[in-house]
C-alpha positions as CSV (number, residue, x, y, z in Angstrom):
1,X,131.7,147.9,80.8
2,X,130.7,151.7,80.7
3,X,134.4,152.4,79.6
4,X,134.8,149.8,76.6
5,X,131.6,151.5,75.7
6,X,133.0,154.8,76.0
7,X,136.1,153.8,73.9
8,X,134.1,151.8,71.3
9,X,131.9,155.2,70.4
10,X,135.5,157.3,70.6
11,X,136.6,154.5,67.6
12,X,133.3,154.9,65.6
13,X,133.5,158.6,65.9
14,X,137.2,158.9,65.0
15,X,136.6,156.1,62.1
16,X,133.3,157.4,60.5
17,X,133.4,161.2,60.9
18,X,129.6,162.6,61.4
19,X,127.8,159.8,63.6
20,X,123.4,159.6,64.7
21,X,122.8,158.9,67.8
22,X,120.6,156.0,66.6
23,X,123.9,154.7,64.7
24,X,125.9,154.9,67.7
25,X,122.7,153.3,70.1
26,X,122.6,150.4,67.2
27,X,126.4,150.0,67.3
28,X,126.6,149.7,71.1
29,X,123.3,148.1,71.6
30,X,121.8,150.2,74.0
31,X,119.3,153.1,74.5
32,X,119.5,156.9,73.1
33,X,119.3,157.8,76.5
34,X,122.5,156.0,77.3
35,X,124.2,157.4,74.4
36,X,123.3,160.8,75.2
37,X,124.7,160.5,78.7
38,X,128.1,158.7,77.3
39,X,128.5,161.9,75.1
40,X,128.1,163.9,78.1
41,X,130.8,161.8,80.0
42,X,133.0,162.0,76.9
43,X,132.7,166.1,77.2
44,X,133.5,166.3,80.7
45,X,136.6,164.2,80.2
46,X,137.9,167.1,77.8
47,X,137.1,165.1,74.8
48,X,136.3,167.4,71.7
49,X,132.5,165.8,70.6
50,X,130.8,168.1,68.8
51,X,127.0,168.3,67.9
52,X,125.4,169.3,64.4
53,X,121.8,170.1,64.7
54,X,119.6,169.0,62.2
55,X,118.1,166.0,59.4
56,X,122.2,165.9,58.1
57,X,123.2,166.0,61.9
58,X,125.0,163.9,64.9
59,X,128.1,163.9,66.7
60,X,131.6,164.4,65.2
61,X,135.0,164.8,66.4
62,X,137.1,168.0,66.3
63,X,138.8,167.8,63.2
64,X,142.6,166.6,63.2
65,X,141.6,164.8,66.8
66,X,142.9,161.8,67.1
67,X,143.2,159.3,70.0
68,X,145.8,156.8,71.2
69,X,145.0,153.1,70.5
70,X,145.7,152.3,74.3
71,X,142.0,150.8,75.1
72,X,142.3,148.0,73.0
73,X,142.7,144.5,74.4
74,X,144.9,141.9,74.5
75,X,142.8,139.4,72.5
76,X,142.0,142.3,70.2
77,X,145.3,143.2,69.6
78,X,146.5,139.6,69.1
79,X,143.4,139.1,66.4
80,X,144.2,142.8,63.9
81,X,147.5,141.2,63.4
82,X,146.1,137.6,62.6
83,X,144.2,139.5,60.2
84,X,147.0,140.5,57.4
85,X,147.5,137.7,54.7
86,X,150.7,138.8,52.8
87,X,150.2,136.8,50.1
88,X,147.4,139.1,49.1
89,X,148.6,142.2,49.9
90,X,151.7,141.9,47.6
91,X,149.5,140.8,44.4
92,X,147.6,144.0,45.4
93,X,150.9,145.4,45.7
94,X,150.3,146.7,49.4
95,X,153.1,144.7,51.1
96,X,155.0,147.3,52.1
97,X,151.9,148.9,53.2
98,X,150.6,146.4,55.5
99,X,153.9,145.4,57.1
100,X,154.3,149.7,58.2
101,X,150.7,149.4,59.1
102,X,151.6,146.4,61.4
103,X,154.4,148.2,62.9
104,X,152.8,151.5,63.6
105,X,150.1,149.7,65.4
106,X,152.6,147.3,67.1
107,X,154.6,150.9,68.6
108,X,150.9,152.4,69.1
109,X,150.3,149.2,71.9
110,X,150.8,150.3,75.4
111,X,154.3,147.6,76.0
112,X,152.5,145.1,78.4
113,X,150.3,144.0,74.7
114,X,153.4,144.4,72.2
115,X,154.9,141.1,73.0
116,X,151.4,139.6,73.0
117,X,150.6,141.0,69.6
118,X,153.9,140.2,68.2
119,X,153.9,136.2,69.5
120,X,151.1,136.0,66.9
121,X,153.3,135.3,64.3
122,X,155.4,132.8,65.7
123,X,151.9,130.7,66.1
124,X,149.9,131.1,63.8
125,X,150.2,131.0,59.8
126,X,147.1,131.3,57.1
127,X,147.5,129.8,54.0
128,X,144.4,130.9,52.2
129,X,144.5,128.5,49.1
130,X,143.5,124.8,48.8
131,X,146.1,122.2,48.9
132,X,148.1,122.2,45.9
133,X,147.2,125.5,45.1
134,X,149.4,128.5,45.7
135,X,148.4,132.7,45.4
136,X,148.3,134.0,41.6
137,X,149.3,137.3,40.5
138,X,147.4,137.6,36.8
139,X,149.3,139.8,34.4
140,X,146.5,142.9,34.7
141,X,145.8,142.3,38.4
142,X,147.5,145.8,39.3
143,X,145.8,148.0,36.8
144,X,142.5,146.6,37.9
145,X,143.7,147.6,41.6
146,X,144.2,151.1,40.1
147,X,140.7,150.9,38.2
148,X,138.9,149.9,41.5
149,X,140.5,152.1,44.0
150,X,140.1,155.5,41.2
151,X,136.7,154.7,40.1
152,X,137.6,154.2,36.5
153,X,136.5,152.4,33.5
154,X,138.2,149.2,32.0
155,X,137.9,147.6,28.6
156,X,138.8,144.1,28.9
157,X,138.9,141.4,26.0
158,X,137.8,138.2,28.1
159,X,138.0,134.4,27.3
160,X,135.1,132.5,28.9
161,X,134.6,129.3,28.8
162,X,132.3,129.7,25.9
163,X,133.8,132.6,23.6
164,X,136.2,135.6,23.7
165,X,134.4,138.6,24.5
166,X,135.1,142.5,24.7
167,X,134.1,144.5,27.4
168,X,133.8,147.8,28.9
169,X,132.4,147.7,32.3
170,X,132.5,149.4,35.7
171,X,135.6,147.6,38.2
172,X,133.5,147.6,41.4
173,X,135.9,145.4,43.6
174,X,137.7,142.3,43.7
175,X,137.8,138.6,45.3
176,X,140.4,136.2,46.2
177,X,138.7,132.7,46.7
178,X,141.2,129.4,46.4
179,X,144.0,131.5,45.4
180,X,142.4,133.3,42.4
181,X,141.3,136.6,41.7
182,X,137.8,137.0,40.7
183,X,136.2,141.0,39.4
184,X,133.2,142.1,40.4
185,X,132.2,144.4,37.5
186,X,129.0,146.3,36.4
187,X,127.9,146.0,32.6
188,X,124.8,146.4,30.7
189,X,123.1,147.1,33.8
190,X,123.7,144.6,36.5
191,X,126.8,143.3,37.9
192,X,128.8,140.2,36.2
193,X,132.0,138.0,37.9
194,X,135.2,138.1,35.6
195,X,138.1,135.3,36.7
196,X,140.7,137.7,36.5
197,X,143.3,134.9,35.2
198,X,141.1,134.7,31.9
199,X,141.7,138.7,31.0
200,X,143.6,138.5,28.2
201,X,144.0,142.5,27.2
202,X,143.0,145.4,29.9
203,X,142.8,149.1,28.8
204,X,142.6,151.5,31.9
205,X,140.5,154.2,30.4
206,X,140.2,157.9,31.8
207,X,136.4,158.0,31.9
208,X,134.7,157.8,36.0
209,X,132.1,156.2,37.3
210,X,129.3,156.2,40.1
211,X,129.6,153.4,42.7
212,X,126.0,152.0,42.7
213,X,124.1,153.0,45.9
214,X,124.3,150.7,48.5
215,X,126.6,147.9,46.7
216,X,127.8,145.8,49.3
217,X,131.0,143.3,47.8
218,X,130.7,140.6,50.3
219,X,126.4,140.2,49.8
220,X,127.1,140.2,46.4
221,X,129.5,137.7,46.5
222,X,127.8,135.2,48.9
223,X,124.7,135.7,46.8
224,X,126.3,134.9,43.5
225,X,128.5,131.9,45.0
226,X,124.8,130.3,46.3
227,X,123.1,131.0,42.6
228,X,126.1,130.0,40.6
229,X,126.3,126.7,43.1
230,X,122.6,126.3,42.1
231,X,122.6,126.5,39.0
232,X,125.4,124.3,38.6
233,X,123.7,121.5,40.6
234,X,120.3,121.5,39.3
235,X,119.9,117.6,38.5
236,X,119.8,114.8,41.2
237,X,121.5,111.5,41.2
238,X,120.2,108.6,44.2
239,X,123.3,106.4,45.0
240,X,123.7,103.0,46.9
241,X,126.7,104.0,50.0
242,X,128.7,101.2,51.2
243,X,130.1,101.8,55.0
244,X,133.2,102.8,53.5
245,X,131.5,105.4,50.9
246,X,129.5,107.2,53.6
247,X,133.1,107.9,55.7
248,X,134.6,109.3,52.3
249,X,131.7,111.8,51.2
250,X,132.8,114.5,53.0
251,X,136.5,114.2,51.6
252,X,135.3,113.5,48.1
253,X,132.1,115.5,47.7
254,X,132.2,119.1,47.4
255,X,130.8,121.3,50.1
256,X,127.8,121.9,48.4
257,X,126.6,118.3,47.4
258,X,127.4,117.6,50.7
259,X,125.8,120.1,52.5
260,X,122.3,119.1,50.6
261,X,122.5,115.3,49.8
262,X,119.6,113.3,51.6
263,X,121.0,110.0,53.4
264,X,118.4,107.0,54.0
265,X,118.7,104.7,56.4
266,X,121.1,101.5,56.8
267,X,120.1,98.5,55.3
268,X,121.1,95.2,57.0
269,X,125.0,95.7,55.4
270,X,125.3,99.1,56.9
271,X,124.6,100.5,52.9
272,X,122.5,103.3,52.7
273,X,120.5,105.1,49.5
274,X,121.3,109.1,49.4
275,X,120.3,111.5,46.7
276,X,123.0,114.0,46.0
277,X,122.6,117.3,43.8
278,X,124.8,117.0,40.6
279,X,125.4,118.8,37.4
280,X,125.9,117.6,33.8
281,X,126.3,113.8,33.6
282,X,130.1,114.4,32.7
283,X,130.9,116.1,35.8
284,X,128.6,114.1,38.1
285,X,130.7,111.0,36.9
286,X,133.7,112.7,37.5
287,X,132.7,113.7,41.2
288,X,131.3,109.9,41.7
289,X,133.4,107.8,40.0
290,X,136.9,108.9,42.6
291,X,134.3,106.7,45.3
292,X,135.1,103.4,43.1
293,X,133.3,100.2,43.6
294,X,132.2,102.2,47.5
295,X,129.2,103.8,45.4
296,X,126.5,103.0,42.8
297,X,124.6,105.2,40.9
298,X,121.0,103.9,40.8
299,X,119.1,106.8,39.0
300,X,119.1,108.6,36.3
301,X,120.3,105.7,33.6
302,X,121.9,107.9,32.0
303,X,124.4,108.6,34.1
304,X,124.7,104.7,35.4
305,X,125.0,103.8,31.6
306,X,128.5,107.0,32.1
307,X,129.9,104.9,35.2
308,X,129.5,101.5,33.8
309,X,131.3,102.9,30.6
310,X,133.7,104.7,32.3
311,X,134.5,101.2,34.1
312,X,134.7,99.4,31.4
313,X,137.4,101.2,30.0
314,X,139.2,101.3,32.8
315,X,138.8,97.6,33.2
316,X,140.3,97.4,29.6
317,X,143.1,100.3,30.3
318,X,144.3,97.9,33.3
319,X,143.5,94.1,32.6
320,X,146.4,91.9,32.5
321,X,148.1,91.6,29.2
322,X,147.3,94.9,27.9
323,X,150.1,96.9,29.6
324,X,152.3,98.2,26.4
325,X,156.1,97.1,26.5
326,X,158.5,99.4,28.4
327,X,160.5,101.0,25.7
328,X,164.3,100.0,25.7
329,X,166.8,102.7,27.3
330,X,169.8,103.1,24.4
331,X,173.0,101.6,26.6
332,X,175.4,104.5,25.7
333,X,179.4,103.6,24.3
């Protein structure tokens, strides 16, 4: 136990540069007192720690030190190289970077770990993307990589879904979600989501910028996923559930209405009333009507008045006798 400890604080240290010895205690989960004395072992086993007095002060390695990556284990190794999606990492245009990175580490491992590092491949495969979805590259996806890794300005001219807009705003990071590339990007402010796919112009300008204090990408993200799922829910439909229905809601539903949709209980046909969070009354028919005659929307009446319209139509598209004629193929000579 005391050596994985030992190891884990040599990582952070060699990793982070000037470490507290709260920040190490925190990262470890154990006392100061512990800590202190794990520093002390770490000296007497020749290791260069080093310790700057002071309110800017903590531990440090000797600069240039560097240790061998022969403490990790075999479940550890076997996870790093799950880790590296190539999909993304050649629209960020780091493929060759990640597959050298791979095989440093894999010649780093002591050789009783290589093969069990290596075998990860031949088992396991992420495909990131939803079915029928596949990785994009957007046309400016590398000069925003540039933008985000320098620190640099962008002016963008952007098509929303409500107007084309021009923009000069502050690349802070980017997103891959279902195979698309979303920009986090401060302007006027605060900080706004861009679909990359909908930037039509991109001008890389020379002009730096200060990362805001504290900005965290992934809290900003799962905040903003929850508000924009929110807001994009903000009505409520109740529904009638046949047996079959409740089976198919969480294949049809999205993970949000499903995740917050209120079932009652069965009725003496196994059917069951649930309220479900929905949008406008054109996408909540959309999302209900793939459930056919398995649901019914009971409230609001406007958007029972949508489904039984809907039906109708489709009634009328399909009814026997209204199928158009089968245009004749020209026999050829």
């Amino acid at each position: 136990m005391r050596a994985s400890r030992l190891l884990n604080i040599l990582m952070v240290l060699q990793a982070r540069g000037r470490v507290t010895a709260q920040e190490l205690a925190d990262t470890c989960e154990v006392s100061l007192r512990t800590i202190y004395r794990d520093i002390d072992a770490l000296s007497a086993a020749e290791v260069p720690v080093y310790a700057d007095r002071g309110s800017a002060g903590g531990y440090r390695l000797l600069e240039g030190y560097r240790t061998r990556l022969n403490g990790m284990s075999p479940a550890e190794a076997e996870a790093v190289f799950l880790s590296g999606l190539p999909g993304p990492a050649e629209a960020l245009g780091l493929g060759a970077t990640l597959a050298n990175a791979q095989l440093k580490l894999l010649t780093a491992l002591p050789p009783e770990m290589r093969s069990a590092a290596a075998r990860v491949r031949t088992r396991f495969h992420l495909d990131a993307p939803g079915w029928f979805h596949s990785f994009e590259t957007p046309e400016h996806l590398h000069k925003i990589v540039r933008a985000v890794w320098d620190d640099r300005m962008i002016e963008i001219r952007y098509r929303s879904w409500k107007a084309e807009k021009r923009r000069r705003l502050a690349p802070l990071g980017l997103v891959l979600k279902g195979g698309g590339w979303y920009l986090a990007g401060a302007v006027d402010g605060g900080v706004r989501t861009y679909y990359v796919g909908r930037i039509r112009e991109l001008t890389l300008l020379d002009t730096r910028f200060e990362r805001p204090d504290g900005f965290d990408l992934a809290a900003y993200w799962a905040d903003s996923t929850r508000r924009l799922e929110a807001e994009m829910h903000q009505n409520s439909a109740m529904v009638r559930l046949s047996p079959t229905g409740q089976k198919m809601l969480r294949a049809l539903l999205s993970p949000y209405m499903h995740a917050h949709l209120v079932l009652g209980a069965e009725d003496e046909q196994g059917h069951r009333i649930a309220t479900i969070p929905v949008g406008s009354i054109w996408s909540a028919a959309s999302e209900l009507l793939r459930f056919g005659p398995e649901l019914e929307v009971l409230e609001p009446p406007e958007l029972r008045a949508h489904m039984a319209s809907a039906s109708r139509g489709l009634s009328r598209l399909y009814e026997e006798g209204s199928r158009p004629a089968r245009p004749r193929l020209k026999q050829r000579g």
